[in-house]
Structure formats: C-alpha cells, structure tokens
C-alpha positions in Angstrom: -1.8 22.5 -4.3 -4.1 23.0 -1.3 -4.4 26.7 -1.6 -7.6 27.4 -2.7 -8.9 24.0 -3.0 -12.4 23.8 -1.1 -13.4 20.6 0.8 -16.4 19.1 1.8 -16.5 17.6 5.8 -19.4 15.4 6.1 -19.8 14.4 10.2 -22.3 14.3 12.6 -20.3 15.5 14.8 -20.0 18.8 15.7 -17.3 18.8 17.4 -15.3 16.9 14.7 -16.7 19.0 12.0 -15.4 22.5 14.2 -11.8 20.4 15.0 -11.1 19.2 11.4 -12.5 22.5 9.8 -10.3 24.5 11.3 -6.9 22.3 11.1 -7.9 22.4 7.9 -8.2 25.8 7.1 -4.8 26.2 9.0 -3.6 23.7 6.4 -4.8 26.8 3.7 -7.8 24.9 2.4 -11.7 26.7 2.9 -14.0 24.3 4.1 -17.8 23.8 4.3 -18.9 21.6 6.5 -22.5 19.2 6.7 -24.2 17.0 9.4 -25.8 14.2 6.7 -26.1 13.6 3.3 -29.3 15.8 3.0 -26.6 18.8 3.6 -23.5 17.7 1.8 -26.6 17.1 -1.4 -26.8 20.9 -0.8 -23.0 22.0 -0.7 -22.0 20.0 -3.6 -25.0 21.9 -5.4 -23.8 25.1 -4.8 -20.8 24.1 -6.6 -17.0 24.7 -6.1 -16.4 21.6 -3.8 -13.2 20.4 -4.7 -13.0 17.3 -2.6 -15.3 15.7 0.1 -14.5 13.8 3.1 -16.8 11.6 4.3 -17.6 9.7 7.6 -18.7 6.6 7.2 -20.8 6.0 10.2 -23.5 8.6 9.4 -27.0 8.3 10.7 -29.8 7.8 7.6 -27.8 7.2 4.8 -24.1 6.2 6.0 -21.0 6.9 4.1 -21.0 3.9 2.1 -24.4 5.0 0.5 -23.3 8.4 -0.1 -20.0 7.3 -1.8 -21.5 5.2 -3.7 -24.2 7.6 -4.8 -21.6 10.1 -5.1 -19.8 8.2 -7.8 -23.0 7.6 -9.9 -23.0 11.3 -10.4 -19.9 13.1 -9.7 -16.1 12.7 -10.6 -15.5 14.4 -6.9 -12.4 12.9 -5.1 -14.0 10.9 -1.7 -11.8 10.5 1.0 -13.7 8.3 3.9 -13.3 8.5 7.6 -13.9 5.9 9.9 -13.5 4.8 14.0 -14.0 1.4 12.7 -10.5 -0.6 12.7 -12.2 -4.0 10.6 -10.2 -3.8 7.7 -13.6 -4.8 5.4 -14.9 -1.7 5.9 -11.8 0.2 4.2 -12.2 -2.3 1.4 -15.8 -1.8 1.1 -15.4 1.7 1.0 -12.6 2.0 -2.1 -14.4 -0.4 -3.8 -17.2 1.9 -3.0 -15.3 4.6 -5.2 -13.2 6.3 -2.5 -10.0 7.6 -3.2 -8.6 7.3 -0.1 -9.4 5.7 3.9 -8.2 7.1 7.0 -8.9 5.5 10.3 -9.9 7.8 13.7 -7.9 8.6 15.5 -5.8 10.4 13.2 -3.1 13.3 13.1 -4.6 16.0 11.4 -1.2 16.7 9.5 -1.7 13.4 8.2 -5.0 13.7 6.9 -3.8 17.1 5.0 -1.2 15.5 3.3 -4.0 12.8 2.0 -5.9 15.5 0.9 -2.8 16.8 -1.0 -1.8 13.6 -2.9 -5.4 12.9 -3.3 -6.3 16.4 -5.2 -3.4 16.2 -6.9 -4.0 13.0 -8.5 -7.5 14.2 -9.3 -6.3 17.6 -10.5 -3.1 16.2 -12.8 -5.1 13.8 -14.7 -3.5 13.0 -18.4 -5.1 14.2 -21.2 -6.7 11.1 -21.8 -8.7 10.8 -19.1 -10.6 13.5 -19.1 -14.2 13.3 -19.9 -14.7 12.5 -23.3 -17.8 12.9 -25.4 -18.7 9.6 -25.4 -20.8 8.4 -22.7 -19.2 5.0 -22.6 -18.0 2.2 -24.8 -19.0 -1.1 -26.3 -16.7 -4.3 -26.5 -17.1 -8.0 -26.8 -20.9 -7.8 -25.3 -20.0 -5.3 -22.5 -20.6 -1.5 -22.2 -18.8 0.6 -19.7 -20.9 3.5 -18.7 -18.4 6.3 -18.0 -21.0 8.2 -16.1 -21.8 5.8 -13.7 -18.3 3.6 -13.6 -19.9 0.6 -14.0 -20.2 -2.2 -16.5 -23.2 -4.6 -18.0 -22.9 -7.8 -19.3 -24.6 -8.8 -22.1 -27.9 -9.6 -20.2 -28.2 -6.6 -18.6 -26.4 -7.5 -14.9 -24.7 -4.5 -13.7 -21.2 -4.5 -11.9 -19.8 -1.4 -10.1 -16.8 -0.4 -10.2 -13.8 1.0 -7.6 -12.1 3.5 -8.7 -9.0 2.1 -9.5 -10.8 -0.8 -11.6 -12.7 2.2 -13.6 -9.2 4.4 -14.2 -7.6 0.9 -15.4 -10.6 -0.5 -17.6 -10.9 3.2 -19.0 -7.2 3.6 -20.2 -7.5 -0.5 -21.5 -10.6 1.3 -23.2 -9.0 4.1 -24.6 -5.7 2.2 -25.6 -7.2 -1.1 -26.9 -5.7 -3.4 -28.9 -2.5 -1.4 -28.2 0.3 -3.3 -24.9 0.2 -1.0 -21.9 3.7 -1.9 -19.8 3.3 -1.5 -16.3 5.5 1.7 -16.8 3.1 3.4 -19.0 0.3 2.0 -16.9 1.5 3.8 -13.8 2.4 7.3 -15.5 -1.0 7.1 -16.8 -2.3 7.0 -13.0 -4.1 3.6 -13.2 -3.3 3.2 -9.3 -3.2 5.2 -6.6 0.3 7.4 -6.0 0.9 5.5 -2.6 0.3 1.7 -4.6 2.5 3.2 -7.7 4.5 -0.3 -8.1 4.5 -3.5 -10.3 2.8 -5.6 -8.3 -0.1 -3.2 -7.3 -0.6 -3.2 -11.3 -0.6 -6.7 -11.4 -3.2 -7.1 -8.4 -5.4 -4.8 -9.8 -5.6 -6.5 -13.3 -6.2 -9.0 -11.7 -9.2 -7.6 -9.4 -10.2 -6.4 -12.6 -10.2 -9.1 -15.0 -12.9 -11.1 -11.9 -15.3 -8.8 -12.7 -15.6 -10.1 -16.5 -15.9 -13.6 -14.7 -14.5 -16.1 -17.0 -14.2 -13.9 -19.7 -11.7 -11.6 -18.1 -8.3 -13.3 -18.9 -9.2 -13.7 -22.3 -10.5 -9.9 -22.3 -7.6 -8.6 -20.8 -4.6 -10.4 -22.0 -1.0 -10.6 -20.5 1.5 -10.0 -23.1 4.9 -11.7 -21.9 7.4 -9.5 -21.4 5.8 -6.0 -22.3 2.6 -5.6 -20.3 -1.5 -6.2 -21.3 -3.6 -5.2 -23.5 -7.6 -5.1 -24.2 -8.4 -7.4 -26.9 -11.4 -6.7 -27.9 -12.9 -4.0 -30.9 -14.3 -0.9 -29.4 -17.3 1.5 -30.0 -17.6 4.7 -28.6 -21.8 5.9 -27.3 
C-alpha cells in the first residue's frame, strides 16, 4: 500500500521535516515536504499528493485552519501532528476533518503504519462513495453539500462536518429510507478502521444526529433490532 503513495509533511521545522522525510521514505513512501500553508497550497497544486500530514502548531495559519480549509476543497486524507497532549485539541482537529491524530513524541514506525491504514481506507472506498455527480442532496429542509461536507438548515446556518459525521450522513443519504445494521454500517467504512465496533457506530449517530438539533432523532431513526435508517425523501443537486 505505501509503495508509491506520495505524502505531503507540512512543519516548520526543519529538522522535523528532514527526520520524518526520510523515515518515511525508508518506509517506501516519496515525500515533499513545506514550511506553511503558503507551500503545502503549492505542493497540493502540482498534484499527485496522496496524503498530507499536518502540524498543527504552524505559524500564520495553524493546522486547524489549513485542515479545515483543506476539507472545503479536497478529499485528501489529513493526518495531524501535535506536541500538545490537551486532549481538545485532537478532538478539534477530527472534527476539523482529520483522518487521524498523532501526538509528538512519536515512533516513526508508528506513524507509517497510520499512514498505511489511513491510505488504505481512503484508497478502498466502496463504490458508493465515490464522488457522484450530484453536488449534494436535499431532505426535510436540509442540503448536504458534498463538496464542502457540510450541512444548512433551512435558514441558511451552516454546520461543518468531521469526517466520520460526513461518511455516515452520506451513506444515510445514499441508502435512505432503507435500515443500515451496524454490520453493513461498518463494511461500508462509516468509522474509522481502529473505532470499527458497535458502540463507535452508536456514538457517532449519536454525534451526528446533534447536529440536526432537535430534529436529529426523528431524522435519523433507530430501528429496534436491525440498525437506522434516514427517514426522510431525498433529492439529488
């Protein structure tokens, strides 16, 4: 899976960029390596990035902003780095749209097999989830822009989405009005590999039904026994 994948390393440090590009490349990866998000802007341009890891304490625009402005554009897998040890700031970054967190210190053979599940996942996508024409969908007086992985309310208030909220509410899309089990739920990769159990389907349904407010339980019903299902009519853009 690595060989041939190219990654993005986004650090202001040198001397981390040199140390992780080269484990890296040991790993059989090619890297490219950028200072700031002025630079990784200009290696994601050039194309053929295949996955970016991203520091998150960057000078200028820090890798929360990036991430997040990453994810209004690209389908890119993010994985974040941090020396921080708060646990907020691993929450804010997946709800930011990373795919995965890892803390400094760190092993280097650690942070290759991250990258491995990580482009995997990405890379083994069912068929269903990849890009479609549409540009989003329409259902009881909220749009999900596919683009942007984010949702408006009837009034127009935006709500952005983690990744795991988007992959869920996009195969509830896809599937609605037809009972997902957790099963099918988690073969269809609605949660990360390393959270692939019941109760991380649960929690994220959950998660995910709180951003429709009072709406959500009704929205996104549990059906006893079998699993949930989107109950709502749906209209492709």
């Amino acid at each position: 899976m690595s060989t041939g994948s190219h990654l993005l390393i986004v650090d202001d440090d040198p001397e981390i960029r040199s140390l992780l590009a080269t484990e890296l490349r040991k790993a059989g990866f090619s890297v490219a390596v950028a200072g700031n998000g002025v630079a990784m802007r200009r290696e994601i341009e050039r194309g053929g990035i295949d996955l970016v890891i991203l520091d998150l304490n960057l000078p200028g625009e820090d890798g929360l902003a990036l991430c997040r402005a990453l994810r209004a554009t690209s389908e890119l897998p993010v994985i974040m780095l941090t020396a921080r040890g708060d646990p907020i700031d691993r929450i804010l970054g997946l709800e930011m749209g990373a795919d995965d967190y890892v803390a400094k210190p760190f092993e280097p053979r650690e942070l290759a097999a991250r990258i491995r599940n990580v482009l995997k996942r990405s890379q083994s996508l069912p068929v269903n989830l990849e890009p479609l024409a549409a540009k989003g969908a329409r259902f009881a007086g909220w749009t999900l822009d596919f683009e942007h992985r984010q949702i408006i309310d009837a009034t127009g208030r935006v709500t952005v989405l983690s990744g795991t909220e988007f992959r869920l509410l996009r195969l509830f899309v896809e599937y609605a009005n037809r009972v997902l089990s957790r099963e099918q739920l988690l073969a269809l990769g609605a949660v990360k590999q390393s959270e692939a159990n019941d109760r991380a389907i649960d929690l994220q349904v959950s998660r995910l039904r709180a951003r429709f407010g009072s709406e959500g339980a009704d929205l996104i019903r549990t059906v006893r026994y079998e699993g949930y299902v989107l109950a709502a009519a749906v209209e492709l853009l």
